[in-house]
C-alpha positions as CSV (number, residue, x, y, z in Angstrom):
1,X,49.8,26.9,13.2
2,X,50.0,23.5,11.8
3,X,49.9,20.2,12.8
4,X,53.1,18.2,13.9
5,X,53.2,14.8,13.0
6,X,56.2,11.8,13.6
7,X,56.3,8.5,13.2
8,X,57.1,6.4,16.9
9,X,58.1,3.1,17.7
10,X,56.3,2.1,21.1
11,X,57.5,-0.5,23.4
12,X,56.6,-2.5,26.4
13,X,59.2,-1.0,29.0
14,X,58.5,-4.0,31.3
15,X,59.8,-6.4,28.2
16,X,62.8,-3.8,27.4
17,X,63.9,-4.5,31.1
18,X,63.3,-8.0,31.1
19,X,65.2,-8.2,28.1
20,X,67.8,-6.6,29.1
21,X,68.1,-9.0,32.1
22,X,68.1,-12.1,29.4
23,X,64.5,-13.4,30.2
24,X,63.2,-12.8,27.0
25,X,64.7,-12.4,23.8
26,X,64.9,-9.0,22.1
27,X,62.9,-10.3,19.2
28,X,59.8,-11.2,22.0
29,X,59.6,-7.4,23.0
30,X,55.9,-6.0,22.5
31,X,56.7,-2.9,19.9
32,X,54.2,-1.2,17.7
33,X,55.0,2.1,15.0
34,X,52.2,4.5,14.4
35,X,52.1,8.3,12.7
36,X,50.8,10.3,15.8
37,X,50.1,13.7,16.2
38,X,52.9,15.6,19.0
39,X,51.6,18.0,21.4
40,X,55.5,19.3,22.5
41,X,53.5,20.3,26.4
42,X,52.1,16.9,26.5
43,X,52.7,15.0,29.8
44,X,50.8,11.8,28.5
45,X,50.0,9.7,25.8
46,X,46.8,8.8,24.9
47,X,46.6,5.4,23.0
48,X,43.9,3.4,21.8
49,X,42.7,0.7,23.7
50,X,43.5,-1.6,20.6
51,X,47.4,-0.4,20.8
52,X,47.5,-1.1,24.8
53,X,45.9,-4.6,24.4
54,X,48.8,-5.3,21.6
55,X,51.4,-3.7,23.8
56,X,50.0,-5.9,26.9
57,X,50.5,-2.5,28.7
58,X,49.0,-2.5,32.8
59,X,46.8,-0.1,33.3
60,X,48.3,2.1,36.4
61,X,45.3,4.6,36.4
62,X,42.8,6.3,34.7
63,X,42.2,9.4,33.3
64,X,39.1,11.3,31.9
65,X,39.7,13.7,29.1
């Protein structure tokens, strides 16, 4: 089987709200495209610490895997 592959755009969902509440300005949303492998049973993402620190993401837990 091969690999599956897409192109994403990632945002800050805490931004997307506040944006959408008029706090910030569409244009100040944290957003990011990468080419990422998909795993269709995933139930998370795994993203480098580089990509979360761009994305000013919060950390809700961790996870070793």
């Amino acid at each position: 089987m091969g690999e599956v592959r897409s192109e994403v755009l990632l945002r800050n969902f805490v931004s997307v709200g506040a944006a959408r509440k008029g706090y910030i300005k569409l244009s100040d949303i944290e957003s990011v495209k990468l080419d990422m492998v998909v795993d269709t049973g995933a139930v998370m993402v795994l993203l480098p610490q580089d990509i979360v620190e761009k994305l000013d993401l919060e950390i809700s837990g961790k996870v070793v895997v």
